[in-house]
N, C-alpha and C positions, 0 to 999 in steps of 0.2 A: 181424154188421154187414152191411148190403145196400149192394147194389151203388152206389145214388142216394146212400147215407151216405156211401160210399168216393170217389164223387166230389165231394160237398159239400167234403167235408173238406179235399182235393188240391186243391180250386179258394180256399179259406178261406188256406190253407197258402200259395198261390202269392200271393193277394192279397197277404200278411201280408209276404211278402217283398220281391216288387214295390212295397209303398208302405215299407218300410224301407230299399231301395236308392233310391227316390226320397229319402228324408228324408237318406240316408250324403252322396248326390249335392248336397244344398242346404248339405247342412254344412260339405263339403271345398271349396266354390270359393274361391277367391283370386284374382277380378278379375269386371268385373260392366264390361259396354259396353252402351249404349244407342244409340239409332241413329235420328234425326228425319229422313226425305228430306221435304220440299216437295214438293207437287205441282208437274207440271210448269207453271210460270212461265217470264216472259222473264229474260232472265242476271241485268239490273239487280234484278230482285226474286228471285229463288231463289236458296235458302239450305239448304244441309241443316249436321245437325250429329252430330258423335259426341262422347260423353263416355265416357269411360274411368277408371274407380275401382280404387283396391287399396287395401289397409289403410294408410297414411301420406301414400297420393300418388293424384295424380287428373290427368287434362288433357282437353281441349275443342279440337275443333276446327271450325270454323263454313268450310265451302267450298260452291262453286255446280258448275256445271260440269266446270270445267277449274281453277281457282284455288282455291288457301287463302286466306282474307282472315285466319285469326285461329287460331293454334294459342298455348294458355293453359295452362301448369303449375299446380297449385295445391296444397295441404296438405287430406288426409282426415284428423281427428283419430278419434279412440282409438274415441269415443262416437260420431260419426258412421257407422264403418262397421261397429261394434257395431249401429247401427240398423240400416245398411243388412244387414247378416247376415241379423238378425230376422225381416226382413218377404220378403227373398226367400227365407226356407227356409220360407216358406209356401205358394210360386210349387208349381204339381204340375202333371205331366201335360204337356209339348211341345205345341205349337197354332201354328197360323196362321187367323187371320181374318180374311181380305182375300174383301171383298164381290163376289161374280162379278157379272161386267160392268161392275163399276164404273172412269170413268174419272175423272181430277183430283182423288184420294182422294190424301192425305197418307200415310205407311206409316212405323208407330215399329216398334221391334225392341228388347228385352230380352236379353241374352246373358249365362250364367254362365259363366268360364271353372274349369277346375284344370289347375295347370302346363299351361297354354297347349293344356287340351283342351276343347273345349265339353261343357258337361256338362247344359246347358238353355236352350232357344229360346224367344223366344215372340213372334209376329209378330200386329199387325192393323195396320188403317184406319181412317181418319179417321169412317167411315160404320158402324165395327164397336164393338162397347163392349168397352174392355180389361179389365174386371175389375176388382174391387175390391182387392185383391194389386197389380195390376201396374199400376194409377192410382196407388197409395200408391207403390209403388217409385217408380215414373216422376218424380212430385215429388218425392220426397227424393232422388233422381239430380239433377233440374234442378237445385234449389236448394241442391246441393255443390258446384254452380258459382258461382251467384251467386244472390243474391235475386233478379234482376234480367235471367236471362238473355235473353228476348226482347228485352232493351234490346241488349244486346250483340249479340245477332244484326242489329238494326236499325242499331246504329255502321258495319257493315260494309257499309252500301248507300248509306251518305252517301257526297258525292264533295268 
């Protein structure tokens, strides 16, 4: 065997591993938070949110600034985070893609946790394309809140 074989093979070997502990990694999380900041706005219109899922239970919470306007419990059934499994143990690779120099860009955030370790990030901008994985996630995360979440976030700016 020559030497270029020996290292094919060691670099084949390592891939083969490295994307098997990526896949061990998508399999074992037990919690999935996502994360919307608003670009900067004035208080009356900014709004950020985070949603938080685990297999039977989920919550939201919609705050600006300095306030919570809206912290929400609600029920993940069996199949809903059966899907949601699915589609992120298809998420690969940690990233961020946030647009240099960009300012008044929006900023989402994906996060996998296990027993309360992150085990996968994945950050962009309003100005970045998140991927076909982490658009699908992204909706079926909103929409285990409500059908309807932008309404909800808009409740909280009525006076």
């Amino acid at each position: 065997m020559t030497v270029f074989s020996l290292l094919f093979a060691s670099c084949e070997v390592q891939k083969s591993t490295q994307n098997q502990t990526n896949s061990n990694k998508m399999e074992t999380f037990d919690r999935i938070v996502y994360i919307f900041r608003e670009a900067s706005l004035p208080p009356q219109y900014y709004r950020n949110y985070t949603i938080t899922l685990a297999k039977g239970t989920g919550n939201v919470r919609i705050y600006d600034y300095a306030n919570d306007f809206l912290k929400k419990d609600f029920k993940v059934s069996g199949k809903k985070w059966a899907e949601l499994q699915e589609i992120a143990g298809k998420l690969t690779g940690e990233s961020v893609k946030i647009t240099k120099g960009a300012t008044g860009t929006k900023t989402y955030s994906i996060e996998l946790y296990a027993a309360d370790k992150k085990v996968y990030s994945y950050v962009w901008d309003s100005l970045s394309d998140a991927g076909e994985v982490n658009a699908s996630l992204q909706k079926l995360i909103t929409e285990s809140v409500s059908p309807n979440l932008s309404g909800l976030v808009e409740k909280t700016m009525e006076k």
